[in-house]
C-alpha positions as CSV (number, residue, x, y, z in Angstrom):
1,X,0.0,0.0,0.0
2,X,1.1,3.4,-0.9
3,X,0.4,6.8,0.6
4,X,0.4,9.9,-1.4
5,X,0.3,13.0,1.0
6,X,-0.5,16.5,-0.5
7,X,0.7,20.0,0.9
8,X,-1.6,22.2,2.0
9,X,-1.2,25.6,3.6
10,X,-2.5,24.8,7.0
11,X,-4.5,26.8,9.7
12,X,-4.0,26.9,13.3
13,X,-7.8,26.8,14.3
14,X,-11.0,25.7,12.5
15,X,-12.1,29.4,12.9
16,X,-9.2,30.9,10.9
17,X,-10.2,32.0,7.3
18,X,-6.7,30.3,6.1
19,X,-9.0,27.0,6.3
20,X,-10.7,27.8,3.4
21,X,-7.2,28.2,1.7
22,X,-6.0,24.9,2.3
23,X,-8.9,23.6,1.6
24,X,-8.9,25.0,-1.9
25,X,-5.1,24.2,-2.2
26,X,-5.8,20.8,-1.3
27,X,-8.5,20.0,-3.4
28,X,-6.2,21.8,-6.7
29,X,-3.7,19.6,-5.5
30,X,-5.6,16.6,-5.7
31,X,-6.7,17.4,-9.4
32,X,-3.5,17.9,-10.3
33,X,-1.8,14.3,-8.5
34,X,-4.6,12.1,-9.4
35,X,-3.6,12.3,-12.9
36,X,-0.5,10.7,-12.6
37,X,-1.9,7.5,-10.7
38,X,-3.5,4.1,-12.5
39,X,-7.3,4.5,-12.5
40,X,-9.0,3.2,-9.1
41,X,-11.6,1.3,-8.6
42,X,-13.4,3.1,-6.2
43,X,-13.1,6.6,-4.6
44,X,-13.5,7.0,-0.7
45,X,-13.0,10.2,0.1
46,X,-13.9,11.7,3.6
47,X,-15.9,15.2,4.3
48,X,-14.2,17.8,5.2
49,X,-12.6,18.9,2.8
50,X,-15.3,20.0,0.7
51,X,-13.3,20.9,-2.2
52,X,-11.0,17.6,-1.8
53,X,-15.0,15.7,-2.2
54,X,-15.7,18.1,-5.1
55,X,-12.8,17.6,-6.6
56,X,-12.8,13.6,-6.3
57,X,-16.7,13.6,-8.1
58,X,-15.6,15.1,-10.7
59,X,-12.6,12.5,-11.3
60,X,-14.9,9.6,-10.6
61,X,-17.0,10.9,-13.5
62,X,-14.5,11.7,-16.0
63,X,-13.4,7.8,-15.4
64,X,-16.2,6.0,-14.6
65,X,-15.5,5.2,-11.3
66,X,-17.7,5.1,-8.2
67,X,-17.3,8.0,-5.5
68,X,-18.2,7.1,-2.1
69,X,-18.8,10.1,0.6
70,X,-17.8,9.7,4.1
71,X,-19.3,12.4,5.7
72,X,-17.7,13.2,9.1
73,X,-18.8,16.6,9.8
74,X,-22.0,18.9,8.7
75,X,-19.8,21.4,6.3
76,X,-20.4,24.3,6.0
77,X,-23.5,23.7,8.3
78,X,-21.6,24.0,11.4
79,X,-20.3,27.2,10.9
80,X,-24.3,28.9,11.3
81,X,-24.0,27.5,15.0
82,X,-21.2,30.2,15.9
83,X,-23.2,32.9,14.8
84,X,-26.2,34.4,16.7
85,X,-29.5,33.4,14.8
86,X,-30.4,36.6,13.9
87,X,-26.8,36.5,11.6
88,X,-27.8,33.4,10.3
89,X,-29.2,34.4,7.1
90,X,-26.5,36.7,6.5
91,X,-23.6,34.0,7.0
92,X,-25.5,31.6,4.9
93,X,-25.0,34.3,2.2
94,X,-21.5,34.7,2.9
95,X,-21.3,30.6,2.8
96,X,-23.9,30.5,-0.8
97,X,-20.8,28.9,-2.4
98,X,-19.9,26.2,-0.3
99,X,-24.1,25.2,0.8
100,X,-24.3,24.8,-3.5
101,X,-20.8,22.9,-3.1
102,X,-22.0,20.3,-1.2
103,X,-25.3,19.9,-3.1
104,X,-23.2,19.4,-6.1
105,X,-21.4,16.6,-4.3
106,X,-23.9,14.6,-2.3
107,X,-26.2,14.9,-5.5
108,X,-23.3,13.4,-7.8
109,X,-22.2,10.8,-5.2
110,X,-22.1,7.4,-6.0
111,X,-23.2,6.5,-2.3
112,X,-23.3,8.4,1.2
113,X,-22.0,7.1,4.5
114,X,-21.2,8.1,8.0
115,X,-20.3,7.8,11.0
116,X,-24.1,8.3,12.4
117,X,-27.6,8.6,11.1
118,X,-27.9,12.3,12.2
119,X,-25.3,12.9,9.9
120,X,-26.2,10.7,7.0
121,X,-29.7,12.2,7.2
122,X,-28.4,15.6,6.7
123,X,-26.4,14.5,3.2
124,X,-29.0,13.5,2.3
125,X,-31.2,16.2,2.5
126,X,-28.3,17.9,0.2
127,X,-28.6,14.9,-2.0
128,X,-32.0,15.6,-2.5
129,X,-33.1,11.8,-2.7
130,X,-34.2,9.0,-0.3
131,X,-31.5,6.6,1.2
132,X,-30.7,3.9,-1.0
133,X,-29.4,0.1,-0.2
134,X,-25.7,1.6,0.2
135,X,-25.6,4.7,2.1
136,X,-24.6,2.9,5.1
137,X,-23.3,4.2,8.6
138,X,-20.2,3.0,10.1
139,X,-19.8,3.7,13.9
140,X,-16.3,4.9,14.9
141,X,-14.1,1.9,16.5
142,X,-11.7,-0.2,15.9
143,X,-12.1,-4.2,14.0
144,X,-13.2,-6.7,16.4
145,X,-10.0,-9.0,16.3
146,X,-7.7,-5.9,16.9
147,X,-10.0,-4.3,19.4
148,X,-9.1,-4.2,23.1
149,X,-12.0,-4.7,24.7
150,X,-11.1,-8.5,24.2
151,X,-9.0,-8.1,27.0
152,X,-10.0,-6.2,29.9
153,X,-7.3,-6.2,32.9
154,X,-8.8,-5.2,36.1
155,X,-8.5,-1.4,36.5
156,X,-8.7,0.6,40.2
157,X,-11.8,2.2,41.3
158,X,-10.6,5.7,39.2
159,X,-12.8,7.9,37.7
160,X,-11.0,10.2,35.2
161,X,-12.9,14.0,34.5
162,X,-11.5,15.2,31.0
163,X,-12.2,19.0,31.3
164,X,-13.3,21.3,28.3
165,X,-14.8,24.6,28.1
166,X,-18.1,23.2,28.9
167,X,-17.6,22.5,32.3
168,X,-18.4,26.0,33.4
169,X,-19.4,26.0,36.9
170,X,-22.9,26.4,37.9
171,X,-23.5,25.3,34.2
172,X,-25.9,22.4,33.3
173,X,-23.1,20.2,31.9
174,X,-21.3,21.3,35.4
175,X,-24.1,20.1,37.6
176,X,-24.8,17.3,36.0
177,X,-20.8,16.4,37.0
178,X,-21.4,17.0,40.2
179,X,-24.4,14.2,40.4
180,X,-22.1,11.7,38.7
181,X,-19.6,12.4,41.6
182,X,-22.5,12.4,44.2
183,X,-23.0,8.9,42.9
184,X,-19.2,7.9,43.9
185,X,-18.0,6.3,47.6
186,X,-14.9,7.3,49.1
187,X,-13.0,3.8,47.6
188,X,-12.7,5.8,44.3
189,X,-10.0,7.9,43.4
190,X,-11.2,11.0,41.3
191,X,-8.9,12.7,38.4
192,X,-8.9,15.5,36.7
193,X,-7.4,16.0,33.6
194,X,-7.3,20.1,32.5
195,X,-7.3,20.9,28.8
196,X,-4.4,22.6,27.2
197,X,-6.4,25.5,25.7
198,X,-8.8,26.4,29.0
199,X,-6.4,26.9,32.3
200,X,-8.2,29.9,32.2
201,X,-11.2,28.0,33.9
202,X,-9.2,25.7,35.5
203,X,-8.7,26.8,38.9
204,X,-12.1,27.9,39.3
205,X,-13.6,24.4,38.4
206,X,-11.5,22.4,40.6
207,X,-12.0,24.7,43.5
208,X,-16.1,24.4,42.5
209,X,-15.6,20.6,43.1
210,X,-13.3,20.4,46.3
211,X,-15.5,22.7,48.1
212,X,-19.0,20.8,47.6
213,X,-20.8,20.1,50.9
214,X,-21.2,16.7,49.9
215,X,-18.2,15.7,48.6
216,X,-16.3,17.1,51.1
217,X,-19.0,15.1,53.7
218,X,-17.8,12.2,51.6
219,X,-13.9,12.7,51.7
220,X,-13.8,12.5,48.1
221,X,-11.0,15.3,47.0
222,X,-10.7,15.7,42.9
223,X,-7.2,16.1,42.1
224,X,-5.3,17.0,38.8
225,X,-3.9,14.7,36.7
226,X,-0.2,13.7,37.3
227,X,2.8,13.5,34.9
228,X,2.6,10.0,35.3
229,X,-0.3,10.3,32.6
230,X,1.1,12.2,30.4
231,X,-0.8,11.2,27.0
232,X,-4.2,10.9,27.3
233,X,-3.7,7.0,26.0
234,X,-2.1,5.8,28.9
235,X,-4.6,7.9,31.1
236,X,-7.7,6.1,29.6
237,X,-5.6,2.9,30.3
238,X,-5.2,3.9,34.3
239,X,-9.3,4.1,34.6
240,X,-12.2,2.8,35.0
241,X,-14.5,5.3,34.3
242,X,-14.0,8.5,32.4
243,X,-16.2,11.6,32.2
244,X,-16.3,13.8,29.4
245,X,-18.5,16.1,27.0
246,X,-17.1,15.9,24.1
247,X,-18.1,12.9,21.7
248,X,-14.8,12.5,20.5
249,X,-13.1,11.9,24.3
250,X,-15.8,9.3,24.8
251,X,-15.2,7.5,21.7
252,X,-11.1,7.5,22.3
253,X,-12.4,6.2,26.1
254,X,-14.6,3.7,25.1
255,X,-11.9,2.2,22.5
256,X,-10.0,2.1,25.3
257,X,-12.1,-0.4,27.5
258,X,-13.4,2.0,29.9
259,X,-17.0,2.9,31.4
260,X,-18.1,6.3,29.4
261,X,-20.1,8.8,30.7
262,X,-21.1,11.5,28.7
263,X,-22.1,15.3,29.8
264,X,-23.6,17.1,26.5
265,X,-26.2,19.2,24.8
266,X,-29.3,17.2,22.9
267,X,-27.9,18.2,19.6
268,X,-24.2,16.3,20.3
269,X,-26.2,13.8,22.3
270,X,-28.3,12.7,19.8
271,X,-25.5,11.9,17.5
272,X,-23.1,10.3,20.1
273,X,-25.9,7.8,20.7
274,X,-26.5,7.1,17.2
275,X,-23.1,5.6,17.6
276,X,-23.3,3.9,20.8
277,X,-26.7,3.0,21.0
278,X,-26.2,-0.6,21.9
279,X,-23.3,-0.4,24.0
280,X,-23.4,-1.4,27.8
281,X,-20.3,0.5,28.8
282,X,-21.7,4.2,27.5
283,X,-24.2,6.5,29.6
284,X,-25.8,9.7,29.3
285,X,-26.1,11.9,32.3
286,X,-27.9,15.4,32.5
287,X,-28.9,16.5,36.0
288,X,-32.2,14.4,35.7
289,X,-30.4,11.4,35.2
290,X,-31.4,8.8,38.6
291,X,-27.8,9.0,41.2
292,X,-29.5,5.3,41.7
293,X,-29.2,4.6,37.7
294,X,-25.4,6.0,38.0
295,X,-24.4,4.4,40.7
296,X,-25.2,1.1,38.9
297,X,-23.7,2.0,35.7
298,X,-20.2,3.2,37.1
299,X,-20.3,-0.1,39.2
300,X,-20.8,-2.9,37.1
301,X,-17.5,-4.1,35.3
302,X,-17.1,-2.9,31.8
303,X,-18.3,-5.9,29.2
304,X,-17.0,-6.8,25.5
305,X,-19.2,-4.6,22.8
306,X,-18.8,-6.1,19.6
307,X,-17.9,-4.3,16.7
308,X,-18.7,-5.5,13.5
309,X,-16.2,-5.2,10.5
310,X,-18.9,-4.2,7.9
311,X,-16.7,-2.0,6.3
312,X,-14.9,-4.4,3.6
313,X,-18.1,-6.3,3.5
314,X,-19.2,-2.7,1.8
315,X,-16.5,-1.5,0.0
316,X,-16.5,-5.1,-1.7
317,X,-20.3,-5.1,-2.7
318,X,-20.0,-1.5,-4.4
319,X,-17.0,-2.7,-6.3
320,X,-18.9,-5.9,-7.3
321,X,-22.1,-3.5,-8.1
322,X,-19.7,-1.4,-10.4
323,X,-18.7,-4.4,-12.1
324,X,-22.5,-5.5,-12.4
325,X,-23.6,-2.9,-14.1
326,X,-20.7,-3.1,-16.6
């Protein structure tokens, strides 16, 4: 297997105009390489980059070759969310480009996937058609012979809080901590790991949680995460339960082999549960979640969640589909 990378300006922050340069350079670049390469016999190519998916339809046509989209984030969709709603409109203007962008490339796609139905839903509405027999979704995880869950050691009684700018105190996502912890004897060890980019809240929130009445009453003391953990790998490895609201921390924790519980909105819920909505070792908490219900969930042992490897399954019937109708 070969890898052809391709340069790019870069950005430092998903925010930062320059995205929208790289993204343009990377998609020229692709046009430009993909010429010089045998003929494939399928196209998988992930969104973002817009232009990269634009640019990877129009190939596909040119040769006769099936273009699958992997949609992996709601582009240019997600940008109306950091605008007040009485901008919207106006951004959406600014954006026209991109919105007819990706109607041009879910409407020309051979096939849609994702990594939940939330998301595949909203190509489609771009695609302007019903789902057909191969837009599939593919929950993120690893293949069931490599996966570690096949081997759980036994871990201490630590619970591991990964902090984020959510976790404002006296916030929903905040209180709804605080009953998880309420939940927790004084056998468990509780951890906190800050993130880089929000020290600024940092002391605040940790103070917020040492000096509750009822932890304090049950001599549970949060502390921060030592250098001993110093990736957040080999932190996930050290517990048994981790707390977290972003859907990308539960999904590293629950590849992991650990008991996920997840603090979020009902927009990110809903999709995070698309992804995990068999699985024994993830829970939703907001602050009218039961402490009873909790208390359960963090102490029952993790169990093995299978993961099925679809994936080759699919990629193998469209190529056998292509050939079909040849």
């Amino acid at each position: 297997m070969k890898f052809r990378l391709l340069h790019g300006p870069g950005y430092n922050s998903n925010k930062n105009p320059r995205r929208f340069l790289h993204q343009r350079a990377i998609g020229r670049a692709f046009a430009h390489e993909a010429v010089n390469f045998p003929v494939p016999d399928i196209i998988f190519c992930g969104l973002p980059l817009p232009e990269l998916a634009e640019q990877a339809i129009i190939y596909g046509h040119k040769y006769d070759v099936p273009a699958i989209i992997d949609v992996r984030d709601q582009w240019p969709d997600i940008y109306l969310t950091m605008v007040p709603s009485s901008l919207q409109r106006f951004a959406r203007l600014l954006l026209s480009t991109e919105f007819r962008r990706m109607e041009r490339v879910f409407q020309s796609a051979s096939a849609i996937v994702s990594i939940s139905e939330t998301y595949l839903n909203w190509a489609l509405k771009y695609a302007g058609r019903a789902r057909c027999s191969m837009d599939r979704v593919f929950a993120l995880g690893h293949n069931a012979p490599n996966c570690i869950r096949h081997s759980f050691q036994p871990r201490p009684k630590r619970l591991l809080i990964v902090h984020n700018v959510q976790f404002i105190v006296g916030s929903a996502t905040f209180n709804s901590l605080l009953k998880v912890l309420h939940s927790l004897d004084s056998s468990w060890e509780v951890l906190v790991r800050p993130h880089p980019l929000n020290r600024q809240t940092w002391s605040g929130f940790l103070e917020a949680i040492n000096t509750d009445i009822y932890l304090v009453n049950l001599g549970i003391l949060a502390q921060e995460e030592t250098q001993e953990h110093a990736s957040l790998e080999a932190a996930l490895e050290k517990s048994r339960v981790v707390v977290g609201s972003s859907s990308m921390t539960v999904i590293e924790a629950w590849i992991a082999g650990c008991k996920c519980i997840y603090l979020g909105g009902t927009v990110i819920r809903s999709t995070l549960l698309d992804r995990f909505s068999d699985s024994q070792n993830v829970i939703y908490v907001d602050t009218n979640t039961e402490t009873r219900m909790i208390n359960g969930f963090i102490n029952e042992p993790a169990v093995l969640d299978p993961v099925e490897d679809e994936f080759v399954e699919y990629i193998s019937n469209m190529h056998l589909n292509q050939q079909v109708n040849h």
